[in-house]
C-alpha positions in Angstrom: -42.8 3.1 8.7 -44.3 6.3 7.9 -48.4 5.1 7.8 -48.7 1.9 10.2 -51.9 1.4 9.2 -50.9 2.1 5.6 -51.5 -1.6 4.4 -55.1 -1.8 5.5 -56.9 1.4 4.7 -54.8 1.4 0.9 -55.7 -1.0 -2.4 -52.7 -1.6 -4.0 -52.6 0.6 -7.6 -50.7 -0.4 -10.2 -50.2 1.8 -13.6 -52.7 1.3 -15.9 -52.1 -0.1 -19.3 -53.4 0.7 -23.2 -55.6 -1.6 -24.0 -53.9 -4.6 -26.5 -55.3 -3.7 -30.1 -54.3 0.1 -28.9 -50.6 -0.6 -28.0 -49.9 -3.5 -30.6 -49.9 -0.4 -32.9 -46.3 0.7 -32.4 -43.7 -0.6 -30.5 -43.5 1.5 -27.5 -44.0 1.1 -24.2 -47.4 0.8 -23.5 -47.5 1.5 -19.1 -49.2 4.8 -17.9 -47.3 5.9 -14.8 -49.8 6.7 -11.6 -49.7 10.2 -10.0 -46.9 11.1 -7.9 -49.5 11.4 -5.2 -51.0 7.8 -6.0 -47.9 6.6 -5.8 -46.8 8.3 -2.7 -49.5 6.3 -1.0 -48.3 3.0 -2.6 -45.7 3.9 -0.6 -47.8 3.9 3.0 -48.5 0.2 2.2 -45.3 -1.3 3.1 -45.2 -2.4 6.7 -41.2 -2.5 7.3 -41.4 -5.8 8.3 -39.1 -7.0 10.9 -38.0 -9.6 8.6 -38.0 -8.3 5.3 -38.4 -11.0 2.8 -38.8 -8.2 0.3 -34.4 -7.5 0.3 -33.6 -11.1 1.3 -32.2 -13.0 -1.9 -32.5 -16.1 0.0 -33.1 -19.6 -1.9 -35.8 -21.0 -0.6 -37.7 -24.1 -2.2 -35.1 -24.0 -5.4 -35.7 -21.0 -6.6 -34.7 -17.6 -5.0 -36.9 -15.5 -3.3 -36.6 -11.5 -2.6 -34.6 -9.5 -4.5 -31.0 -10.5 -5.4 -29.1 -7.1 -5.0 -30.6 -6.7 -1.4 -32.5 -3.7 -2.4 -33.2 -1.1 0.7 -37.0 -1.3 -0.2 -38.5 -0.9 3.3 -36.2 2.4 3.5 -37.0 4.1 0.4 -40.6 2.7 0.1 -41.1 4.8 3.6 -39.2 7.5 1.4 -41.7 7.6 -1.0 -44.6 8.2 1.2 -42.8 10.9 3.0 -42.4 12.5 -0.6 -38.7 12.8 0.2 -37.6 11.7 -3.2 -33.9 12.5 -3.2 -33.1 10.6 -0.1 -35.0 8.4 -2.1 -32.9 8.3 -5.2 -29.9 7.9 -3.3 -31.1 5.0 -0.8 -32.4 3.1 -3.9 -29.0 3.4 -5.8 -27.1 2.9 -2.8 -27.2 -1.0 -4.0 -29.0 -0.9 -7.6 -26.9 1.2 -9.7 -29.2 0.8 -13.0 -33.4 0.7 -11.3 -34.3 2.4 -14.5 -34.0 -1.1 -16.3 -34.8 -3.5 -13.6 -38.1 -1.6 -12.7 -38.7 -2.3 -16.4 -38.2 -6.0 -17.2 -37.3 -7.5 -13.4 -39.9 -10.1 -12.6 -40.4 -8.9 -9.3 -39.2 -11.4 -6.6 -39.1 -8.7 -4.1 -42.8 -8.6 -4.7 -43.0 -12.0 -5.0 -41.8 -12.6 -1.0 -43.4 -9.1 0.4 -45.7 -10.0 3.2 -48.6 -7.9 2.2 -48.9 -10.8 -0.6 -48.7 -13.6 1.7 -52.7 -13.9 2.4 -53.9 -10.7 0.4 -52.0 -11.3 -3.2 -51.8 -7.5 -3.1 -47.7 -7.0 -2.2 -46.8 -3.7 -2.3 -46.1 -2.1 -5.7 -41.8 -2.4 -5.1 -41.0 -2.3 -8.6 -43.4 0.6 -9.7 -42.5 2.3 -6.5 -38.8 2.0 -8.3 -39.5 2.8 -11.4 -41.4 6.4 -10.1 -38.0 7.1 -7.9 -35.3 6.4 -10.5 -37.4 8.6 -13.1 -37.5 11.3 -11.0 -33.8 11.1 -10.0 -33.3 11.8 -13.7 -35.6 14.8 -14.3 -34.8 16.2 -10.9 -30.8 15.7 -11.8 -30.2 13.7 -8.8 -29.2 11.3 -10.8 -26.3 12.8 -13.1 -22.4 11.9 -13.7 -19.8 11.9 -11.0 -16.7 11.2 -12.4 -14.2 9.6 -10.2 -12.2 12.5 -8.1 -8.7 10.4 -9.1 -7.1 7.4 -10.9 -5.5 4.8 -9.6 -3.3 4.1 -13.0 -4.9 0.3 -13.4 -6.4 -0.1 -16.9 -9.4 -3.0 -17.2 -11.1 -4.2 -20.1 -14.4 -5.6 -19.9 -16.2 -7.7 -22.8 -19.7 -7.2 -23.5 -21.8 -4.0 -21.8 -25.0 -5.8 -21.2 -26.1 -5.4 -17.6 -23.7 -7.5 -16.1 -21.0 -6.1 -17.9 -21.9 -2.1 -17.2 -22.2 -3.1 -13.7 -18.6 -4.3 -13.2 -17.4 -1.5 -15.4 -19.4 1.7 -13.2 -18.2 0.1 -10.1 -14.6 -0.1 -11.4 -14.5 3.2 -12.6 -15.7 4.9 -10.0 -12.8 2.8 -7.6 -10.6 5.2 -9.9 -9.6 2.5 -12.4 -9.7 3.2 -16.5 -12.5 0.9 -18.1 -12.9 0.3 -21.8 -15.9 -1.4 -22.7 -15.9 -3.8 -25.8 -18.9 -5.0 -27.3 -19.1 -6.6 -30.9 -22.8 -5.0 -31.9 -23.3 -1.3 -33.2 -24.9 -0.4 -30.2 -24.1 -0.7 -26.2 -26.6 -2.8 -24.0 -25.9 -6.4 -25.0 -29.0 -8.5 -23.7 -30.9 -5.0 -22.7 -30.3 -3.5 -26.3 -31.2 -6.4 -29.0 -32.4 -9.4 -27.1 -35.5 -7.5 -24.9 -38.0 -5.8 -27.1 -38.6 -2.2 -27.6 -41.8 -2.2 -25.9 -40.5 -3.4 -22.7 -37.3 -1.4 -22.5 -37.2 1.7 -24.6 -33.7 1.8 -26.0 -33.5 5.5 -24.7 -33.3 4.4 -21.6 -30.1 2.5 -22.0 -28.5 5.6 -24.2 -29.1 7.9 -21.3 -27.5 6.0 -18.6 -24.4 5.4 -21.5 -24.2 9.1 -21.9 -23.3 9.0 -17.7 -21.1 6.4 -17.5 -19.3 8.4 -21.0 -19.1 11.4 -19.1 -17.5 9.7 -16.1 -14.8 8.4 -18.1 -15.5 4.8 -19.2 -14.2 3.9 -22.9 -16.4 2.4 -25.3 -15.7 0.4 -28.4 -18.2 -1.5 -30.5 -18.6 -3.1 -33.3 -15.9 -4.6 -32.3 -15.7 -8.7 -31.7 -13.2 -10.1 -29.0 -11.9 -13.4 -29.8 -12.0 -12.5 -33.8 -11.2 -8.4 -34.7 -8.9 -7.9 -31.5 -7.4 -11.1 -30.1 -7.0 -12.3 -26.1 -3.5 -11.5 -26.1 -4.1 -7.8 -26.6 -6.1 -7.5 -24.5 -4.0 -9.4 -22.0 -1.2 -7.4 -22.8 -2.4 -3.8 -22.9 -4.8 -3.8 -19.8 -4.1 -5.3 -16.1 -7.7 -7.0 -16.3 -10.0 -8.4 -18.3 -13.3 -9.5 -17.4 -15.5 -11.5 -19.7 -19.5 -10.2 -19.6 -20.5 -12.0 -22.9 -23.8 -13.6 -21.7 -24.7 -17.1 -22.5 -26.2 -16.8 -25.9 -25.5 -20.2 -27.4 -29.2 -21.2 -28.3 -30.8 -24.4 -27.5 -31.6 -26.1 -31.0 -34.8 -28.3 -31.9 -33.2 -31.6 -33.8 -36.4 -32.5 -35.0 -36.3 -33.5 -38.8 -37.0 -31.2 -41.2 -35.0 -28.6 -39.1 -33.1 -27.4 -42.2 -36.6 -25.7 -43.5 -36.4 -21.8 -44.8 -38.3 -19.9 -42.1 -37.0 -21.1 -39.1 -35.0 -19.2 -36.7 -34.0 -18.8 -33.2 -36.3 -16.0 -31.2 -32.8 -14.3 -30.2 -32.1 -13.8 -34.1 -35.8 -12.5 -34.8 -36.0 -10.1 -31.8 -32.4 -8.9 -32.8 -33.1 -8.1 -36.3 -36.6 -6.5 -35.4 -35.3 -4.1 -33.2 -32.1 -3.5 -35.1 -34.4 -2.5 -38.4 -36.5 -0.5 -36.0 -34.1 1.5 -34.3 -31.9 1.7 -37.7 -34.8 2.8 -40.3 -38.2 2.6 -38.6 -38.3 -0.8 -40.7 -37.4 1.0 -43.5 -34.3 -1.1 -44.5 -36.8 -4.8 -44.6 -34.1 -6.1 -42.7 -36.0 -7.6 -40.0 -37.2 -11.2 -39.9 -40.5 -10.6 -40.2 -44.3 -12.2 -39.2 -46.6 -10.0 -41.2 -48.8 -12.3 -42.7 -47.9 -15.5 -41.4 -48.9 -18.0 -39.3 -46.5 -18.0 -36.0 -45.3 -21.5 -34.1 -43.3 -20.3 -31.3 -41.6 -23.4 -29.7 -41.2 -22.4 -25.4 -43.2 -20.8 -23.4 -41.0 -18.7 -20.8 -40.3 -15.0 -21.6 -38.5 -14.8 -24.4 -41.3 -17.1 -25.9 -43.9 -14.7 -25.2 -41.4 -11.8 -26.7 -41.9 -13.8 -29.7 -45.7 -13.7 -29.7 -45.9 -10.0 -28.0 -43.6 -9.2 -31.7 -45.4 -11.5 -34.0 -48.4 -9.5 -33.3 -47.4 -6.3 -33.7 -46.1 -7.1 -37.4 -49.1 -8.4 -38.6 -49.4 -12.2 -37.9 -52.4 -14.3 -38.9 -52.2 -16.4 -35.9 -49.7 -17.8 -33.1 -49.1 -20.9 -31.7 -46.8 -21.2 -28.6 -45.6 -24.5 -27.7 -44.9 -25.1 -24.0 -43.7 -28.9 -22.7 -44.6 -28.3 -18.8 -48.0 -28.9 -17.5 -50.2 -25.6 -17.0 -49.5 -24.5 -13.7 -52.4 -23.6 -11.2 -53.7 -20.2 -10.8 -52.7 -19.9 -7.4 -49.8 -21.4 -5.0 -50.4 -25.2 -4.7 -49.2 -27.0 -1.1 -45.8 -27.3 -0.9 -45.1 -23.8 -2.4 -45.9 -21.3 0.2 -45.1 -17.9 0.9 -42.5 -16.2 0.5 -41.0 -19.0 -2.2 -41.3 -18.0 -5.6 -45.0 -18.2 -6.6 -45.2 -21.1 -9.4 -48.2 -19.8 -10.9 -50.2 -19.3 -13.8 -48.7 -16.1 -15.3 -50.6 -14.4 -18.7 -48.0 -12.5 -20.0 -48.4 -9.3 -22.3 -47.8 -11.0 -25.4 -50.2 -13.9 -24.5 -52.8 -10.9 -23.9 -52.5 -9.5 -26.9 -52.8 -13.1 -28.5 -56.2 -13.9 -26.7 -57.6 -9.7 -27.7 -56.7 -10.4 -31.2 -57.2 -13.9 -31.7 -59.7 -15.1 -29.3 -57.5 -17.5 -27.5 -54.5 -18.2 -25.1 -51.5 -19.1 -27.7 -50.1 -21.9 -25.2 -50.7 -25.1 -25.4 -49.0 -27.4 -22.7 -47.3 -30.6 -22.7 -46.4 -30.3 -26.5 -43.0 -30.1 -28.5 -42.8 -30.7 -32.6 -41.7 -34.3 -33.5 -40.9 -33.2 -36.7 -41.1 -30.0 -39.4 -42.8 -29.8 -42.5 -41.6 -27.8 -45.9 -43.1 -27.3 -48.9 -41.2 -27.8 -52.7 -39.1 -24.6 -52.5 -37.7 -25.4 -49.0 -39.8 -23.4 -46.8 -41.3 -24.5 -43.5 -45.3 -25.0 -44.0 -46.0 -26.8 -41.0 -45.2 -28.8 -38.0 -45.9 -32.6 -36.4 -46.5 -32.0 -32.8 -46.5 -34.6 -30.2 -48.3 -34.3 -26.8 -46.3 -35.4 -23.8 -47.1 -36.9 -19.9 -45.0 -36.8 -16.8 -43.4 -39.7 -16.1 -40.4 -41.0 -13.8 -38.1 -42.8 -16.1 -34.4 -44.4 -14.4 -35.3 -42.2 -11.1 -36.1 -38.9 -12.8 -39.2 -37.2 -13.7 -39.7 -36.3 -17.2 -41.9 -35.1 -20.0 -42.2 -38.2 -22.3 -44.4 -38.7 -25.5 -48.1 -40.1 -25.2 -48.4 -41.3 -29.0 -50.8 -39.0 -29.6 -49.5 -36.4 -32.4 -51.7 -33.6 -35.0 -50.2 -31.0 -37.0 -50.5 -27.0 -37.4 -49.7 -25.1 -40.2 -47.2 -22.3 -39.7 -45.2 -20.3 -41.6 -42.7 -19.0 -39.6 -41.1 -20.9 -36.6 -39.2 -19.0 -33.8 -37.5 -21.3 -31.4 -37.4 -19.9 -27.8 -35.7 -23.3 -26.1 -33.7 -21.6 -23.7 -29.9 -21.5 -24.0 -26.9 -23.9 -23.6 -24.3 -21.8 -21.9 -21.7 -19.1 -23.3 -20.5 -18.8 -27.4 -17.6 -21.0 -27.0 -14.9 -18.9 -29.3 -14.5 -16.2 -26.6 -13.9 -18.6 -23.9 -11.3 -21.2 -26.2 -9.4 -17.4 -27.0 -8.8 -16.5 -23.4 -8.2 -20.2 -22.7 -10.5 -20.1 -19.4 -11.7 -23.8 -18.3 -15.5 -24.4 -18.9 -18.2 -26.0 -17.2 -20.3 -29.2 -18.7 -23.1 -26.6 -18.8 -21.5 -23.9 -21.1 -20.1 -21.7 -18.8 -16.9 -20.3 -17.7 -15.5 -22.4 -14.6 -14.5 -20.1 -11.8 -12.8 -19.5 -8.2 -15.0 -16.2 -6.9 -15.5 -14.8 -10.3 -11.7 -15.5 -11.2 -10.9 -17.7 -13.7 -8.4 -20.5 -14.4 -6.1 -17.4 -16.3 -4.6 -15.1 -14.2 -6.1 -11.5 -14.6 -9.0 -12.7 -16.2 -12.5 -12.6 -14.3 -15.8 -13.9 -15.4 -19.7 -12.0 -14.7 -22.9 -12.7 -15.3 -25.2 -14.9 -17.8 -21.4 -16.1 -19.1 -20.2 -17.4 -15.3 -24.4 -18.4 -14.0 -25.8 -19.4 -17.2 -29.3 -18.2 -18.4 -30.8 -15.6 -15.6 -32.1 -12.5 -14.8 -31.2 -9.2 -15.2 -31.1 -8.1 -11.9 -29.0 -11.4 -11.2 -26.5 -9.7 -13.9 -26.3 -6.6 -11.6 -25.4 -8.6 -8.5 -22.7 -10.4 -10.5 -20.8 -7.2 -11.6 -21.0 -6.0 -8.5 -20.0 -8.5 -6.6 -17.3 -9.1 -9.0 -15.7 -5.0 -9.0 -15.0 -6.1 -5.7 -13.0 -9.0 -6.5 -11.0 -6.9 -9.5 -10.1 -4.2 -7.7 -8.8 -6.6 -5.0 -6.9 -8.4 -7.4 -5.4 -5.0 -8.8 -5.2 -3.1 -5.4 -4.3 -6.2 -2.8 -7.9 -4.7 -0.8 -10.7 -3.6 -1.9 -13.5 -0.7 -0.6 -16.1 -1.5 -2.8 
């Protein structure tokens, strides 16, 4: 603890930024890094607790609080305001092999439990503070490929390289085994290249790290769909494991009538195709789904919801409605959630920003879901029945339940963002692995009910975080390479 006074005498900073009807312009990232020097002091305000809630990962209230991979924060935060950024760089990465996408799109938790937050609501800028270190470890060259020094002759396929997937595969690798990576898109990323938008993860950003974990030696083959083009027992046959990294992107539907309407897709289909035409052809193709000049219903309101909007807006919608079925919750921590728990607040995303700068209001309305979907003579959705719903206990359980009152919106495009239902079932009936009620693969410490074949991530939890996807490859390289080795040192 470099400054013990550091928490009093600084503000917490944050980067600054562009203002919404500058950065709805383009789809870039639109966050102004502070100073080296600014953030040095950012540093200074972290007070090394002796209980660090920051690192912890513990679940706490039902929901986890502090960050998930254990993070060294206090360590390299001290780091930072020292100005000793390569002991930096190698602290941080010491347990988060990819910061440069969690300081991105991680929602914080370590923030979320520091103790500077606790009274003050100013925690200490953790995931800026990682952002600046992991950026310099790339232009400095800390950060750079180091290949393995020998091989261990075990071969191990993984399926899928979104974040859980690389994970597994850079830990395996650098145990010495020979990873190939498969992944059925164009591109390498998974969830981090086509499912989170441009503007809050750069697709250069994943492309450099690939270029490392190339040089190091990991194989990669896309456009390439396990289950279908190559079957299971290939795989089986020409590598000693397989471990299945394929997310769980079987959308939640809305069987509301009318469903079968003309211009109504799920939000991971839109955001796919909008950054696939941008990346492709600057839009040039007209492949995307796009909002240019419609009106925008965006059924849920959690983050891929406000994707959704944050998107609409930046093609050229007339207006956006985003339907949320939970109550509006308070702008600050009601009794019963205290410090450090998750904060269940109020949270006015980007994408609801740039609603309320453009259109004068907050998209959300609460306590809603459509009834039913209107469409005009050719087919295409025109509008939407929605119905306004209460809390109620109903048989023991407390649910969201229809009040009988209804009204209608026009729309013209209707993106549903429900949430998912567990893992694309054909990959898991080719390997033959036993599944969950939820969706997901059923396992025994990552392993599944097929010998040599492992599960990780989204595919294994269900629906979570990226930096939840990072824990699960790691913890699961360990439990490969102690499958293929009889011990393990990772």
């Amino acid at each position: 603890m470099g400054k013990p006074t550091g928490f009093m005498e600084i503000n917490r900073q944050v980067s600054l930024e562009l203002p919404p009807e500058e950065r709805t312009k383009n789809f870039n990232e639109f966050h102004i890094p502070l100073h080296p020097d600014e953030q040095q002091a950012q540093g200074a305000r972290c007070m090394d607790c002796g209980v660090p809630f920051c690192q912890s990962g513990m679940l706490l209230g039902g929901m986890f609080s502090g960050c998930p991979l254990n993070n060294l924060i206090p360590e390299w935060n001290d780091l930072v305001y020292r100005g000793q950024w390569d002991l930096a760089v190698k602290r941080l990465i010491a347990t988060n092999r990819y910061p440069e996408f969690t300081s991105r799109v991680c929602p914080a938790l370590c923030e979320a439990a520091c103790t500077c937050g606790m009274t003050t609501g100013n925690p200490v800028t953790v995931k800026e503070n990682e952002r600046a270190v992991v950026e310099y470890g790339y232009e400095s060259g800390t950060i750079h490929a180091v290949p393995p020094p020998s091989r261990t002759g075990k071969r191990v396929a993984v399926v899928g390289t979104g974040p859980s997937g690389l994970s597994v595969a850079d830990l395996l690798n650098k145990r010495g085994h020979k990873v190939t990576m498969y992944e059925r898109s164009d591109r390498v990323g998974g969830l981090l290249m086509y499912g989170i938008p441009n503007m809050k993860l750069e697709k250069w950003v994943i492309d450099r790290r690939v270029d490392i974990l190339k040089e190091e030696g990991i194989d990669f083959v896309t456009s390439t769909d396990v289950g279908r083009d190559i079957t299971a027992e290939e795989l089986k046959q020409q590598y000693d494991a397989v471990v299945l990294c394929c997310g769980a992107k079987q959308p939640r539907d809305i069987g509301a009538p009318g469903r079968d309407a003309a211009g109504i897709h799920f939000a991971v289909d839109y955001l796919s195709s909008v950054t696939k035409s941008l990346l492709d052809s600057n839009f040039a193709d007209g492949k995307a789904i796009t909002a240019e000049g419609k009106k925008v219903l965006v059924i849920g309101g959690g983050d891929t919801g406000n994707d959704c909007v944050g998107t609409a807006i930046r093609q050229g919608c007339t207006g956006v409605t985003q339907l949320e079925m939970m109550p509006c919750p308070p702008v600050s921590r009601a009794p019963g959630n205290d410090w450090p728990e998750w904060p269940r607040v109020l949270k006015t995303d980007y994408g609801q920003q740039e609603a309320i700068a453009k259109f004068g209001s907050d998209p959300r309305l609460y306590k809603t879901t459509v009834k039913e979907f209107y469409k005009n003579e050719s087919g295409q959705v025109c509008g939407a029945l929605i119905a306004k719903l209460e809390s109620q206990v109903v048989d023991g359980r407390r649910m969201m339940v229809p009040t009988g009152e209804e009204f209608a919106v026009e729309c013209d495009l209707v993106l549903i963002a429900a949430g998912f239902t567990g893992c694309e079932s054909y990959v898991s009936e080719a390997f033959g692995v036993d599944m969950t009620p939820r969706g997901t693969v059923a396992d025994t410490k990552y392993a599944t009910s097929q010998p040599g074949v492992f599960a990780c991530g989204d595919m294994r939890r269900g629906q979570s975080l990226v930096v939840w996807a990072l824990r699960e490859g790691r913890d699961t390289a360990a439990v490969v390479d102690e499958y293929l080795m009889g011990y393990t040192n990772l």
